[in-house]
Structure formats: structure tokens, C-alpha cells
FIZA-220007 format. One line per 3 residues: their letters; for each residue x, y, z of C-alpha. Coordinates in steps of 0.001 Angstrom, whole numbers, plus 500000, padded with zeros to 6 digits. Example, Ala and Ser with C-alpha at 12.3 -4.5 7.8 and 13.67 -1.06 7.14 Angstrom:
2
AS) 512300 495500 507800 ~ 513670 498940 507140
This chain:
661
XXX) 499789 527733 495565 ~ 498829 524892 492892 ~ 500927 526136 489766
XXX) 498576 527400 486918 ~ 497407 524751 483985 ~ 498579 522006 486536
XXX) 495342 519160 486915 ~ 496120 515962 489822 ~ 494173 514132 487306
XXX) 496580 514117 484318 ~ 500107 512536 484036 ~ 502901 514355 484531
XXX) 505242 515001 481595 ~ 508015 512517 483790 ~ 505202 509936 483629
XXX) 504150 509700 480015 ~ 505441 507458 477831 ~ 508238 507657 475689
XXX) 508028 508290 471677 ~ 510315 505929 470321 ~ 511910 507124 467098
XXX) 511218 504914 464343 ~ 513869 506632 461589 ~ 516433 503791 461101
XXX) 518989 506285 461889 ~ 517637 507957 465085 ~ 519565 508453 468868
XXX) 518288 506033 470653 ~ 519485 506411 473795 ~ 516501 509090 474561
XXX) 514931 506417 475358 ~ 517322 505263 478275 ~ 515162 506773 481707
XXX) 511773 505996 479859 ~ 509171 504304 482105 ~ 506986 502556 478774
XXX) 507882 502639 475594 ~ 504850 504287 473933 ~ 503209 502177 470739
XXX) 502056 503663 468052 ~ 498569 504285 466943 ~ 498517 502568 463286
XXX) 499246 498547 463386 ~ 501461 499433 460176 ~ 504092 501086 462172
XXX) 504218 498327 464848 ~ 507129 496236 463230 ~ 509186 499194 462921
XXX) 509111 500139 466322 ~ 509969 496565 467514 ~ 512477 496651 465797
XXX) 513346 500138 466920 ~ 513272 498865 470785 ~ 515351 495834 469999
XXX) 518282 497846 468584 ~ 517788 499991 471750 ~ 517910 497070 473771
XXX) 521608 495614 472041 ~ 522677 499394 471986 ~ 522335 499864 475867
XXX) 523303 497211 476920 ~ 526093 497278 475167 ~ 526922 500695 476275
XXX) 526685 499945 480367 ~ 528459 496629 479218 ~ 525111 494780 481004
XXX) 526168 491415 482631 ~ 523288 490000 484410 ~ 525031 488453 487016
XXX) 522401 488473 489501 ~ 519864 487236 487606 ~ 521983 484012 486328
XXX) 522363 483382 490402 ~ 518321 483384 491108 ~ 516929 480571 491732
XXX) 513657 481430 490937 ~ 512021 484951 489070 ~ 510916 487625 491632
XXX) 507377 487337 493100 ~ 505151 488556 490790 ~ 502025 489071 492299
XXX) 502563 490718 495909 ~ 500625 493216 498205 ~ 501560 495919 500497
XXX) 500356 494743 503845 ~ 499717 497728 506875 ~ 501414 495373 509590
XXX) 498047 496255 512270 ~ 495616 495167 509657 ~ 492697 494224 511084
XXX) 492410 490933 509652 ~ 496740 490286 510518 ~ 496314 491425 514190
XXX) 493603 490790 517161 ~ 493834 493866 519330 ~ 491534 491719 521870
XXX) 493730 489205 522045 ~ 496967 491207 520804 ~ 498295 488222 518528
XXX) 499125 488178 514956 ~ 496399 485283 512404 ~ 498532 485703 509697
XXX) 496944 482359 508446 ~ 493416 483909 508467 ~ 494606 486743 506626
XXX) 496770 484184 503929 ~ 493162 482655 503918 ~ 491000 486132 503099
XXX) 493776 487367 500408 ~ 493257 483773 498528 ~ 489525 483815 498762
XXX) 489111 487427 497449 ~ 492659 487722 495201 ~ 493576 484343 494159
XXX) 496385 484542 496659 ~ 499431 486473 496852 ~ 503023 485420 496312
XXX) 504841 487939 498813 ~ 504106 490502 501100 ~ 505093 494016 501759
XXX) 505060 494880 505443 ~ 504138 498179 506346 ~ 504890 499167 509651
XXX) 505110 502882 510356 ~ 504067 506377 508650 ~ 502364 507516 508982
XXX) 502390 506976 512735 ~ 505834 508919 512858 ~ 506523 511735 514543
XXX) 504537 511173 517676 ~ 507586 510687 519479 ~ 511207 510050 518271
XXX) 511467 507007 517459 ~ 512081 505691 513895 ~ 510467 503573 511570
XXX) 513277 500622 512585 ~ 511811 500482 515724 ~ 508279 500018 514881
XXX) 509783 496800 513875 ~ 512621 496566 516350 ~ 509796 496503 519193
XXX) 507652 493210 517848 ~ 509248 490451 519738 ~ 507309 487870 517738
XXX) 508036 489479 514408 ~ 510321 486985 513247 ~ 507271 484073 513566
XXX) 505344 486125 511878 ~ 507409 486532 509401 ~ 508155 482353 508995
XXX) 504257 482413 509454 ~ 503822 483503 505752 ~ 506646 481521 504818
XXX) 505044 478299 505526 ~ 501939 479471 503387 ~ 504818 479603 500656
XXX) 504121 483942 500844 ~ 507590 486128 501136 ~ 508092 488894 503317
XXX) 509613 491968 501822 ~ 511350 494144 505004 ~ 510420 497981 504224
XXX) 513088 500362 505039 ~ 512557 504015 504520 ~ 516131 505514 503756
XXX) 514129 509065 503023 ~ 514226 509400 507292 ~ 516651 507173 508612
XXX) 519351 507980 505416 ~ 521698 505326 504206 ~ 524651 505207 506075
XXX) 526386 502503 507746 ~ 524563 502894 511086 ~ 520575 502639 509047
XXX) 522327 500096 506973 ~ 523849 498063 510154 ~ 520015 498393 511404
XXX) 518336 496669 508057 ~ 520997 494222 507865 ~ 520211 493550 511553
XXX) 516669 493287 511325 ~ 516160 491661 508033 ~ 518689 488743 509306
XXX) 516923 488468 512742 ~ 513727 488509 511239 ~ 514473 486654 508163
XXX) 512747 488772 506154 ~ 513104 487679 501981 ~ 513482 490876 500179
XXX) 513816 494652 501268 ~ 511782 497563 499655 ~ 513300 501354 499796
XXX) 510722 503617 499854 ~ 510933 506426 497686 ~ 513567 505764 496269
XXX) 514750 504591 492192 ~ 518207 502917 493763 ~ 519782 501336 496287
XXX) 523483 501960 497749 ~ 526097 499532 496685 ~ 527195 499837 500729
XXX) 523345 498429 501107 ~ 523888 495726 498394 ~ 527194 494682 499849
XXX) 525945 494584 503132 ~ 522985 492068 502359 ~ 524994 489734 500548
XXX) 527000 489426 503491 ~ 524069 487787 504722 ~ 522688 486025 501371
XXX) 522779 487531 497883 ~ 519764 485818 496887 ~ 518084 488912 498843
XXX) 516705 491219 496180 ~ 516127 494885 496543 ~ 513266 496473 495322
XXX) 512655 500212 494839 ~ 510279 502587 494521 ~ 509624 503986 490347
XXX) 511499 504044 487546 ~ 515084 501852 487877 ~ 517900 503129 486360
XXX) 519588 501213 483666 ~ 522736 501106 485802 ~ 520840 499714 488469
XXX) 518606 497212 486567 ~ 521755 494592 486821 ~ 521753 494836 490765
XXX) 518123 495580 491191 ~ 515989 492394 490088 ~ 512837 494190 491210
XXX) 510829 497961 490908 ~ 507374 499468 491360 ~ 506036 500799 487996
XXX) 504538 503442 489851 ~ 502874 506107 487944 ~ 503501 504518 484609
XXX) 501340 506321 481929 ~ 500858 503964 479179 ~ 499866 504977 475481
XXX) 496600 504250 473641 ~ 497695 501020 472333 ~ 499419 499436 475356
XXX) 503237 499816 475195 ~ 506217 498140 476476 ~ 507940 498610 480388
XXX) 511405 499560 479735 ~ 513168 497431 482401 ~ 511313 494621 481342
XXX) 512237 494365 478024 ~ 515784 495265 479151 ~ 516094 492012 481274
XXX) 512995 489824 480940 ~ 513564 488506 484348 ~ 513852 492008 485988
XXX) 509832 492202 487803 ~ 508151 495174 487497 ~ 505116 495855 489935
XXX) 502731 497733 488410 ~ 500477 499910 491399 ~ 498054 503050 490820
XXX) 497523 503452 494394 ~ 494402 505884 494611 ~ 492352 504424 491316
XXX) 489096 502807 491723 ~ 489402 501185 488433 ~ 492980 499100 487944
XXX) 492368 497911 484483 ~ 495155 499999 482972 ~ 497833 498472 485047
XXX) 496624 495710 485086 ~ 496793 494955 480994 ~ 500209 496944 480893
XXX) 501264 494300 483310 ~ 499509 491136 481902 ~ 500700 492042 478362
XXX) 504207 492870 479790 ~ 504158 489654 481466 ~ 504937 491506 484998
XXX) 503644 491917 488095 ~ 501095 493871 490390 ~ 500989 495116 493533
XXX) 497875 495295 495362 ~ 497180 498471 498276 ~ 493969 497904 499428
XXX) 494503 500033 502405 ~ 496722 503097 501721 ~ 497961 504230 505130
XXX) 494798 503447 506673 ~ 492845 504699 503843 ~ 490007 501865 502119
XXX) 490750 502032 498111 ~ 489414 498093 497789 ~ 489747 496301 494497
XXX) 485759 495590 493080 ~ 485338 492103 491930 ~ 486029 492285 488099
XXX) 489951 493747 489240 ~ 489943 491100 491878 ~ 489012 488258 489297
XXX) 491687 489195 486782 ~ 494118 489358 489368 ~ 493220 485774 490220
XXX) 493826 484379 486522 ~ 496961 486536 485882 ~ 498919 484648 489279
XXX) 497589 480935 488491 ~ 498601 481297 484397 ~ 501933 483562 485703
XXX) 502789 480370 487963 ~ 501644 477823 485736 ~ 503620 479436 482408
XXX) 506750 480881 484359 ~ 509468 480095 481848 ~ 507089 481824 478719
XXX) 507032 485322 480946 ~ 510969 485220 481196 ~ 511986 484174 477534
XXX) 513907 486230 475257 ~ 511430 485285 472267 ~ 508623 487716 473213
XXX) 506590 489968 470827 ~ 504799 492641 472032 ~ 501686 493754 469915
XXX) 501700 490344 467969 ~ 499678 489102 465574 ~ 496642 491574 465459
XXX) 493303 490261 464238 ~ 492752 493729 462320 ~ 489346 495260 461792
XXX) 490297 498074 464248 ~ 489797 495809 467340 ~ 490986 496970 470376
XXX) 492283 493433 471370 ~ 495873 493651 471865 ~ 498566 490629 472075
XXX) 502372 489243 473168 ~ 503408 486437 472026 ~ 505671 484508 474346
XXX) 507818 481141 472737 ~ 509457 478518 474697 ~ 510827 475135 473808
XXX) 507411 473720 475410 ~ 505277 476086 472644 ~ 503881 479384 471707
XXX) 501440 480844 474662 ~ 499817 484694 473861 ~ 498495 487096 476657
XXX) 495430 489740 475303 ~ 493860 492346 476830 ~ 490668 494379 475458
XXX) 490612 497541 475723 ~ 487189 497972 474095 ~ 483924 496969 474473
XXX) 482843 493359 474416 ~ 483900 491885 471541 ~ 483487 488655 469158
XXX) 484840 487711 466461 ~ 488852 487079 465423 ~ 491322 488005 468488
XXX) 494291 486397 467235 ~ 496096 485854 463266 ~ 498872 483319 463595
XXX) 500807 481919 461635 ~ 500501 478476 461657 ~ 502930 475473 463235
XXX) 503035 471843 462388 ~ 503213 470493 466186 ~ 500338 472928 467197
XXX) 497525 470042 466480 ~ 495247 470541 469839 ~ 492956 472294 470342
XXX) 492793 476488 470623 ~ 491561 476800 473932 ~ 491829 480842 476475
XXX) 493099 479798 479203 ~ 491305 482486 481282 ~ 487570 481564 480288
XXX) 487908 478118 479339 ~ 486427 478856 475901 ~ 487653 476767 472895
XXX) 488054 479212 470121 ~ 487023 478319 466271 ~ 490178 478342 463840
XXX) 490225 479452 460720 ~ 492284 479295 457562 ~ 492724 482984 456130
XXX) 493559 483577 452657 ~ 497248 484461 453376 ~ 497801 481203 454945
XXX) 497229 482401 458901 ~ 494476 481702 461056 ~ 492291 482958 462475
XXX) 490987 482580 465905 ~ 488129 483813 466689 ~ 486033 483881 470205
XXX) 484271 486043 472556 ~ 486172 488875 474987 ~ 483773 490921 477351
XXX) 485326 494676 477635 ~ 488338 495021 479849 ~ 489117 491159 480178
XXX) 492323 489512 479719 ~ 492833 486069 477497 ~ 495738 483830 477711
XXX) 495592 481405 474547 ~ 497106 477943 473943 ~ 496687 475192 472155
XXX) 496302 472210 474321 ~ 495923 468380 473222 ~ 492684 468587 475485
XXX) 490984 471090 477498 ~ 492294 472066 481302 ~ 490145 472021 483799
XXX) 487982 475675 484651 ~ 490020 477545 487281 ~ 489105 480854 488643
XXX) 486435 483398 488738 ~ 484342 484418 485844 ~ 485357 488078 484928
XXX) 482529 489067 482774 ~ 479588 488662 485792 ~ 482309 490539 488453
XXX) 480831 493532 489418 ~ 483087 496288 488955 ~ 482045 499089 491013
XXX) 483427 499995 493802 ~ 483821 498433 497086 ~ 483022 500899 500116
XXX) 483804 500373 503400 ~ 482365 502684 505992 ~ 484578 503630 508857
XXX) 482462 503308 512024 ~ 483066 505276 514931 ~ 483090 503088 518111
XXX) 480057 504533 520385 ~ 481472 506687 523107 ~ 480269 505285 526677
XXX) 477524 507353 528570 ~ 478759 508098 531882 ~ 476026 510296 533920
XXX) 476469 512294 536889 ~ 473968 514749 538341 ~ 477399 517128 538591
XXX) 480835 518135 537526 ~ 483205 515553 540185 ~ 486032 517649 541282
XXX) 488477 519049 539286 ~ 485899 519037 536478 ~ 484151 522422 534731
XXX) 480384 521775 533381 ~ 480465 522392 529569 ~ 476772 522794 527545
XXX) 477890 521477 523908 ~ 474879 523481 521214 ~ 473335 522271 518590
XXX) 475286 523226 515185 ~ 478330 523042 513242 ~ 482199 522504 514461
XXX) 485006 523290 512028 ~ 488099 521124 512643 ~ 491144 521668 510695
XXX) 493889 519409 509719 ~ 496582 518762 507738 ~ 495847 516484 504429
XXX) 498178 513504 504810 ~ 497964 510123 502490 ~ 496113 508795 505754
XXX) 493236 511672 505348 ~ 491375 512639 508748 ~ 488231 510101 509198
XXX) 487137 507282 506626 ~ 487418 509628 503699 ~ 490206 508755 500933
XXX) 492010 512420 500545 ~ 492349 511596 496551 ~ 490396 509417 493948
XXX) 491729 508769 490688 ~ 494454 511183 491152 ~ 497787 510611 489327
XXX) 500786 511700 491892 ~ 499586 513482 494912 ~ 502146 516556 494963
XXX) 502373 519635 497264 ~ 501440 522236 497942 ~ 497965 519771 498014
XXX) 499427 517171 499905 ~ 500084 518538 503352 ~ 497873 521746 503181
XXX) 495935 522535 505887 ~ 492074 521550 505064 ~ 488726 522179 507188
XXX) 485962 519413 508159 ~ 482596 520665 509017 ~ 481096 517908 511888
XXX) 477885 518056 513053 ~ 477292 518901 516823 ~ 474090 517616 518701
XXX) 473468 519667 521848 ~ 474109 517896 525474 ~ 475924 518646 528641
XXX) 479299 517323 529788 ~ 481695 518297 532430 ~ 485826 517905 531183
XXX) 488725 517965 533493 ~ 490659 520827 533762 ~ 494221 518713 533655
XXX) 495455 515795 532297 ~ 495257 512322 534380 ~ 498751 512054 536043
XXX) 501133 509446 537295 ~ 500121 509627 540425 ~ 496483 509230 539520
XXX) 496921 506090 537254 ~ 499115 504448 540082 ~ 496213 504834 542549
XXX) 494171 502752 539774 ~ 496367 500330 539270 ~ 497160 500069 543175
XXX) 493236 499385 543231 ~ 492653 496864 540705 ~ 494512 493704 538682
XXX) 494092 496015 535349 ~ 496843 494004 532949 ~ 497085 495296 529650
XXX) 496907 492559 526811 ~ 499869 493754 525199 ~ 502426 494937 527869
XXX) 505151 496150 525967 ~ 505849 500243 526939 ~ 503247 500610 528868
XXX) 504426 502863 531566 ~ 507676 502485 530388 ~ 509074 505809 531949
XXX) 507640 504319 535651 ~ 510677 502747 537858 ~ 509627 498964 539532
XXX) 506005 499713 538925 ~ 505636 503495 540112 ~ 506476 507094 539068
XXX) 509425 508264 539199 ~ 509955 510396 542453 ~ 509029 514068 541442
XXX) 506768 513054 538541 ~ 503722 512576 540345 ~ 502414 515462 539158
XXX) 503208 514914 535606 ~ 500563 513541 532747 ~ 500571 510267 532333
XXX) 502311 508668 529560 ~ 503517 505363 527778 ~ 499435 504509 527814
XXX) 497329 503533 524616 ~ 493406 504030 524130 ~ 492373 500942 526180
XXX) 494686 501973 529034 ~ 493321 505266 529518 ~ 489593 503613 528851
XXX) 490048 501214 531699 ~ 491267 504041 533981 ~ 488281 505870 533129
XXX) 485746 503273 533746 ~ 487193 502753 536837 ~ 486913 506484 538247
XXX) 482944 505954 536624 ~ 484502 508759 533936 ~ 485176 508368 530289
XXX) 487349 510235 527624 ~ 485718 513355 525889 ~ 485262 512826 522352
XXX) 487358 515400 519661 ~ 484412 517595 519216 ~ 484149 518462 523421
XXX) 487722 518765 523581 ~ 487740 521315 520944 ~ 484525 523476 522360
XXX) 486619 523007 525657 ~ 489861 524580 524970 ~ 488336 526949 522722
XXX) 486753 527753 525645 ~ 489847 528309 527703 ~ 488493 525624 530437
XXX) 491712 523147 529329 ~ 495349 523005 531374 ~ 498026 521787 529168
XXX) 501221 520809 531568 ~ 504783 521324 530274 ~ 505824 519296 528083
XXX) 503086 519612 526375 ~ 501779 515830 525390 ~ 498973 514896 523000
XXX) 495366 514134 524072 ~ 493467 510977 523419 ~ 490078 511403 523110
XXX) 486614 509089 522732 ~ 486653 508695 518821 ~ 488122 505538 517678
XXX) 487145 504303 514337 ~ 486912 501076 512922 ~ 486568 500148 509040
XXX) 487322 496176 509636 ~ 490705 496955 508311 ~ 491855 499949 509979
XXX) 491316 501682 513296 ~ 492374 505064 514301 ~ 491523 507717 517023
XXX) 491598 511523 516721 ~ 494723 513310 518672 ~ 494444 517322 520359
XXX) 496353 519832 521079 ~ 499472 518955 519981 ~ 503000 518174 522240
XXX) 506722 519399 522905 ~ 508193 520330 519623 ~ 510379 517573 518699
XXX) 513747 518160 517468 ~ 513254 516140 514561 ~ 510530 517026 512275
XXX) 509576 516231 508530 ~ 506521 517374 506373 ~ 505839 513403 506510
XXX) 505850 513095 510168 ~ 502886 513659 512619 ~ 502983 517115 513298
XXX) 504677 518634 517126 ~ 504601 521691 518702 ~ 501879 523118 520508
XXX) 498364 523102 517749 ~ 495384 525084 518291 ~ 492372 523934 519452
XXX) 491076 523043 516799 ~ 493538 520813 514910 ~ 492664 517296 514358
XXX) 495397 514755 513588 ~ 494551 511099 512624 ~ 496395 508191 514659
XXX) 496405 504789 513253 ~ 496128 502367 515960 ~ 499333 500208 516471
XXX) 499554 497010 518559 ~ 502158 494958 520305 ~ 502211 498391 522490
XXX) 503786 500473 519821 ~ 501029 503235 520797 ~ 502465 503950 523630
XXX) 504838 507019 523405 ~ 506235 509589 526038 ~ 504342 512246 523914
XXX) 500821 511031 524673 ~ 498406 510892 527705 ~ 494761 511914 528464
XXX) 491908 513631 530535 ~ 488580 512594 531223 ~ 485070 513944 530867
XXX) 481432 512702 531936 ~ 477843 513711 531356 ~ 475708 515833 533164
XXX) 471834 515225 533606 ~ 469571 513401 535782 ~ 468315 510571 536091
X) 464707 511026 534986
């Protein structure tokens, strides 16, 4: 039951930002396990509260005795502008040809994003839990992981290993594994998912192999942590009115925060948090096999924030930064840092209004600055003009919701990037289309088949409402933190049914059967790894004729079909079937595959029945086990390099019945 007054659409109170006292006198150290420093409304109070935040700064760290070690050793910042990559991406890995184009997809991330300076790779939930197996081995089990891994390398992208200590834990065997993997694979950085810190047994153990490894963690780090930690996800950050300042970031200007709303059709607010915070972003187009694109206008900001980010590194590290600098007054909603390095003053704006012209910046003058005021962003040289308390003005046009970057420059750089004020910003769809299921007449039921009239009408499916949803749908839009009892409830889908005649078979193909197909043909998967991997020298194991077939993915079972002159029912006959009672489930019970694959461009996924063996290990974030009824739906994202096939999966076949004329 959702508690009372509680709305998925508002930040929790853990999310909001923090007041900072502004009393000369005040505690600071409430403002230790902030996320942003909130700023205040009125542009009067503004030097009091940076001053506020830099006593809270020397305080801390000064209290933890802060040595940043780590960050003295790095030979370059953290990645600032990096995506989280579902390893079976559509556009990463041909399942015709079962090989990894990790060049195309380099290719398609620097058309549409302006390129991306690491990747995330995703490799597992929310496929677990329909077998055993862990999330290491959906890496364990790529043979050619490690080239793809040098693949991005040479396109100058890093590789961030994902390890999910919430199901594996973190004790020296899960550690031995990550240390194993990221050193075969040579991965450059290693994300814990959901979690604020790491182990110092993890930390040892990877530099052991090179302690230029950083970790990176889910939300808010701790300040203990920030030393050891040169990377976090400012995940459900709530920022104030007047953009605020990340915590960690002012902290240690060279710790990289990643700002990600990951179910938000607009990502303007992290997106000026993290330009005016000089930080990064990380981009989830495809959340567990769920679309949530970027539209054009986020996609062209993106783009100016990495080339400016790599072009200005030092500026978005230095210890002279000023956050909500040198406002142009008149109640404009164009906000400013000012960033100063030996090599010259460089400010980063964001509106938050509507299009604007007029003054964005007051500065006070310098003698060197003699060039030219030029936005980096647009291109646009801005007019500069003396105001009568000796600053200037500069003055120039900002369409609503786009960043600036200003400089003066002896002459003007060349244009670079995408124009932000054309970029359409709304959103993206992508429709997931379900692969046409093959039409397979017969006159009659072949044996070991019962005729089945499907009516005209409604089905209700039911399922439980994972991240990953059940079809194309996203399961939450503009939602803040996705919490139970929501998450995970058991929902309904109402599909339409179109009336027709089929005939199912009453038991599951077995080991026997798919050895007489392969017996009769030269069927070789494109992928080989697993398949049949509970067979002995290319046959069933004696006494498991009888058995369902297992260690077989979608196009197995397809080909076996077509080759009997059968096909796979879709969900919806499956359903009327068992409802029916016409369906034989052997012990153990294993999952059915039906006719129902989906394909987005990105994604593709089938729809599993009727559930298997209870595993012993089971987890609210797992694919469910146990025996289902009929008319429970679960959502399987398809997997290559043979990581579909699992002991806990086979398949029966159906045709239709008509004739001819």
C-alpha cells in the first residue's frame, strides 16, 4: 500500500537540497551528507552563503583530516561525459551475425551526442533469475569481451566494469571475481551498483592490479569516501530554484559527479546543475530495455558541454571557482560560475527562463582581457559595456534552457556543434515492433496437438512491474525514485485478441525430439556457446530423452519448428491454452518461449509462460521462479553470445488450422 500524502512525482525529503545556514556562527557540519547545497532566492544573500560553503569546506576537511592522495596520483580528471551502455544493444551487437560493431555504435553516439568519453557496460538484470547464474557470468561467458573492451579503447572511450555487490555481496570470493574479470578484460573503471561506497578490501584489491582504477558508486558519496572515491552518480539530486552547488564537487574539484534522471523526458535540470557545477552526465537512453531517448535540444547541449569540458579541462578543476557569479540583475534567470586559471577567466551560464536578451554577465574588468567577448556555445560575439560602477556589461542573446560558455578570445574560434535553439525538444519515440509470427497451416491438429478456436475479444495478462516494464511501454515518466510497493506490484495489460484457429502441443519439445532435428539437418547456431550444454558428445544424456529441451534460445527453437512445418504459439494462445487446461508442464517445471519477440532497434525481448522450478535463490530484483499462473507474462531481454540459453527454459509448438481455400 502506497503510504498516504506520498506523490512518485515529488522529491523525497533525502533528495532535496540542503539549507545552508548563513548566521556567521551556525553548525555547519549539517551540511556534511547533503547532495546540493541549496542557493538562495535573493542575489543579496549569495555572497554570504559562499562564504558559508567555503568555511564548510576548510571545516570538513579539516575534521576527516582530507588528504587527496588519489587525486594528486591521476593522471588525468575522471571521464566526464559517459553513458550506460545495455551490452546487447542493438546497434553494439548483430544477432545475425552474433559479433560485437562497437565502432558503428562509437560512430552513432558521436553523430547524435557529440561523443562519449567512457562507457558503462550493462550486462545483466534484469535478465537474472532465469537460472542461477550471476551477473559475473553474464560477463564471464563473452569470450571476446576483452576486444571489445580494447575496441572502445582505440576510439579513445573507457570501459567502466559494472559489478553489482547488492547480489553477489562483497567478500573476498565476489571481490577475487571483479579483480579477475576487470584484469582479464582490462576494463578502466568499476561501477557498484546501488551502492554510496566501496570496501577498502575492494580498493586494496584493485590497486593490486593498478591504482589508477577508480571506483564509482551509485548516489550520494560519503565525505569519508570522497578521498578514495574519485567518481559518483548524482542520482536523484533535487536542485533549488536558483541552481545550487554539488557537495562533493566543491569538496574536491576533481572528484566527477555524474549527474542522471533516468526516467525524465526533459534533462535540462541536470543538465545546468552539471554544466554550472562543471561536472559530468550520464546518458541512459535505454533503461533495462526500456526507450527514454534524449530529443535533440538535450542531445545538442550535451554536445557543447563535452567539446568546451575537453577543450577547458584545467578551468573545471581549479580551486578559484565562483558559483552564482557576477549576475547581470534585472531578475534574469541567467545564472553563472566563474572558473580562473593562469590561462584566464572562462564563465559557464545556464537560463532557466525564457529566451532572453539583453546583459548575461557584470564583470569586473581585467587589463589582459583585450579580445574580444565571444559564447563559446553559439559563436555569438557579445557587445560590452562600461556600467556606472566600473563593470561591464555583456550583453547577448540566450534562447530558454540553453547553456553559454563565455571568453574573451584575441579572435573568434571556429563554429563547433549543433545549434540548440532550432533542436526540437520533444520527445523521441521509438515503437517496439513485434516481429510477425510465421503462418504455418494445416487442415488438422498433427499428433500430439489439441485444436484451440482463439475468439474475438479481450485477454488480461498480468505481470509484475519491473524497471524493464512488459512490452515497449516505459513503466514511469518523469517520476523521481521508483520505490515499492509500486515497483514490483503485480499490474494487468488488456491485449486485444482477433479470432482464428490453432492447434498447441500438449508437451514441451524434448531432447529426444530436437536430436532427431539436428540428426536431420546441418542446423549450426551462429552463436554456439551453451547451446545444449546439458547434452553429452552431441546427444541427451541417457534417461533424459523424455525431458524438455533446454540450453536453446528463440532462434533454436524457431529453426526446430520450421523444420517439423510448426511454429511457436504466441503469449496470447499459450495463455487461452493453459487456461484451458490443454497444457502439460513436465517436472522441473521450465519456462516457455513463445512467438512474440519485439524489436525497438535498440532492444529486443520475447514474452516467457508459466513459470519454472523454484530456484533456491530468489530476490524481488530477479526474474521471478516457481510455478506462475497462466496468465503471467514476464519480459526477457534478448542476450547474445548464447547467454539465453539456460537449463530453466525450453518450448512447445503450435500451428494453424484452416484450409486452403
Amino acid at each position: 500500500m502506497t503510504r498516504p500524502g506520498f506523490s512518485p512525482y515529488v522529491p523525497r525529503p533525502i533528495d532535496r537540497p540542503a539549507v545552508v545556514p548563513l548566521t556567521p556562527d551556525a553548525d555547519l557540519s549539517v551540511l556534511d551528507e547533503a547532495k546540493i547545497f541549496a542557493a538562495p532566492a535573493d542575489p543579496a544573500d549569495w555572497p554570504a552563503w559562499r562564504a558559508a560553503i567555503t568555511r564548510w569546506r576548510d571545516e570538513a576537511r579539516s575534521q576527516i583530516d582530507y588528504t587527496p592522495h588519489r587525486y594528486n596520483t591521476m593522471a588525468e580528471a575522471g571521464p566526464r561525459i559517459v553513458e550506460m551502455v545495455w551490452l546487447w544493444d542493438e546497434r553494439l551487437y548483430d544477432f545475425a551475425t552474433g559479433r560485437f560493431t562497437v565502432d558503428a555504435y562509437i560512430d552513432s553516439g558521436e553523430a547524435e551526442f557529440g561523443g562519449f568519453d567512457a562507457v558503462m557496460l550493462w550486462n545483466a538484470y534484469p535478465v537474472l533469475g532465469i537460472d542461477a547464474r550471476d551477473h559475473f557470468a553474464f560477463f564471464e561467458d563473452i569470450p571476446e569481451l576483452p576486444d571489445v573492451v580494447a575496441a572502445f579503447q582505440r576510439r579513445g572511450v573507457k570501459v567502466y566494469f559494472t559489478y553489482y555487490p547488492w547480489e553477489t555481496g562483497s567478500g573476498p570470493e565476489a571481490i577475487e571475481k571483479v579483480t579477475a574479470i576487470v584484469e582479464r578484460c582490462g576494463f578502466d573503471a568499476v561501477f557498484l551498483d546501488s551502492s554510496k561506497q566501496a570496501s577498502s578490501r575492494l580498493r586494496a584489491a584493485l590497486d593490486a592490479i593498478d591504482p589508477s582504477i577508480p571506483i564509482e558508486c551509485e548516489s550520494r558519496v560519503p565525505l569519508a569516501q570522497i578521498a578514495d572515491q574519485t567518481m559518483s552518480w548524482a542520482q536523484w539530486f533535487a536542485d533549488s530554484e536558483v541552481p545550487g552547488v554539488l557537495r562533493a564537487k566543491w569538496f574536491e574539484r576533481r572528484h566527477e559527479l555524474h549527474h542522471i534522471r533516468r526516467w525524465n523526458r526533459s534533462h535540462l535540470d541536470e543538465l545546468h546543475s552539471a554544466w554550472l557545477n562543471g561536472t559530468g552526465v550520464l546518458v541512459w537512453p535505454v533503461v533495462f530495455g526500456v526507450w527514454v531517448g534524449w530529443n535533440a535540444r538535450d542531445r545538442a547541449i550535451l554536445a557543447h558541454m563535452r567539446r568546451l569540458y575537453l577543450e577547458n579541462a584545467d578551468h573545471f578543476i581549479s580551486e578559484n571557482w565562483t558559483p552564482l557569479a557576477d549576475h547581470p540583475g534585472q531578475d534574469a534567470k541567467i545564472y553563472a560560475s566563474r572558473w580562473e586559471t593562469k590561462t584566464g577567466r572562462l564563465w559557464t551560464l545556464a537560463n532557466r527562463g525564457e529566451d532572453y536578451t539583453g546583459p548575461i554577465l557584470s564583470i569586473e574588468p581585467e587589463q589582459k582581457e583585450q579580445g574580444i567577448w565571444i559564447d563559446l556555445v553559439s559563436g555569438e560575439i557579445l557587445a560590452a559595456a562600461r556600467q556606472a560602477d566600473g563593470r561591464i556589461a555583456l550583453c547577448g542573446t540566450m534562447p530558454a534552457g540553453a547553456i553559454a560558455c563565455i571568453a574573451n578570445r584575441a579572435a573568434p574560434p571556429a563554429a563547433a556543434g549543433p545549434d540548440i535553439a532550432s533542436a526540437a525538444h520533444d520527445f523521441p519515440a521509438r515503437v517496439a515492433e513485434r516481429v510477425p509470427a510465421p503462418f504455418v497451416l494445416h487442415q488438422n491438429g498433427p499428433a500430439g496437438m489439441t485444436e484451440l478456436d482463439v475468439p474475438d475479444g479481450d485477454l488480461t495478462a498480468t505481470y509484475r512491474l519491473r524497471e524493464t516494464a512488459l512490452y515497449g511501454e516505459a513503466p514511469y515518466v518523469e517520476e523521481w525514485k521508483p520505490l515499492p510497493p509500486r515497483l514490483h506490484q503485480i499490474a494487468t495489460m488488456t491485449r486485444p485478441l482477433y479470432a482464428h484457429r490453432i492447434a498447441i502441443a500438449r508437451d514441451e519439445v524434448t531432447n529426444g525430439q530436437f536430436f532427431q532435428f539436428l540428426s536431420h539437418t546441418a542446423y549450426q547456431p551462429a552463436r554456439p556457446e551453451r547451446f545444449l550444454a546439458h547434452w553429452h558428445n552431441g546427444a541427451p544424456r541417457p534417461g533424459t530423452e523424455s525431458d524438455p529441451v533446454t540450453h536453446i534460445e528463440l532462434d533454436d527453437a524457431r529453426a526446430y519448428a520450421e523444420w517439423k512445418r510448426l511454429r511457436l504459439p504466441t503469449e496470447d494462445e499459450w495463455q487461452i491454452a493453459a487456461q484451458q487446461g490443454l497444457l502439460n508442464r513436465a517436472e522441473p517445471l521450465v519456462w516457455n518461449l513463445t512467438e512474440s519477440e519485439h524489436r525497438d532497434g535498440r532492444t529486443r525481448f520475447a514474452i516467457l509462460k508459466g513459470g519454472c522450478a523454484r530456484l533456491s535463490q530468489v530476490s524481488d530484483w530477479y526474474v521471478e521462479s516457481g510455478p506462475l499462473p497462466p496468465e503471467r507474462s514476464v519480459k526477457l531481454l534478448t542476450v547474445g553470445a548464447g547467454l539465453a540459453r539456460s537449463p530453466m527454459i525450453g518450448f512447445r509448438c503450435a500451428v494453424d488450422i484452416g484450409s486452403d481455400g
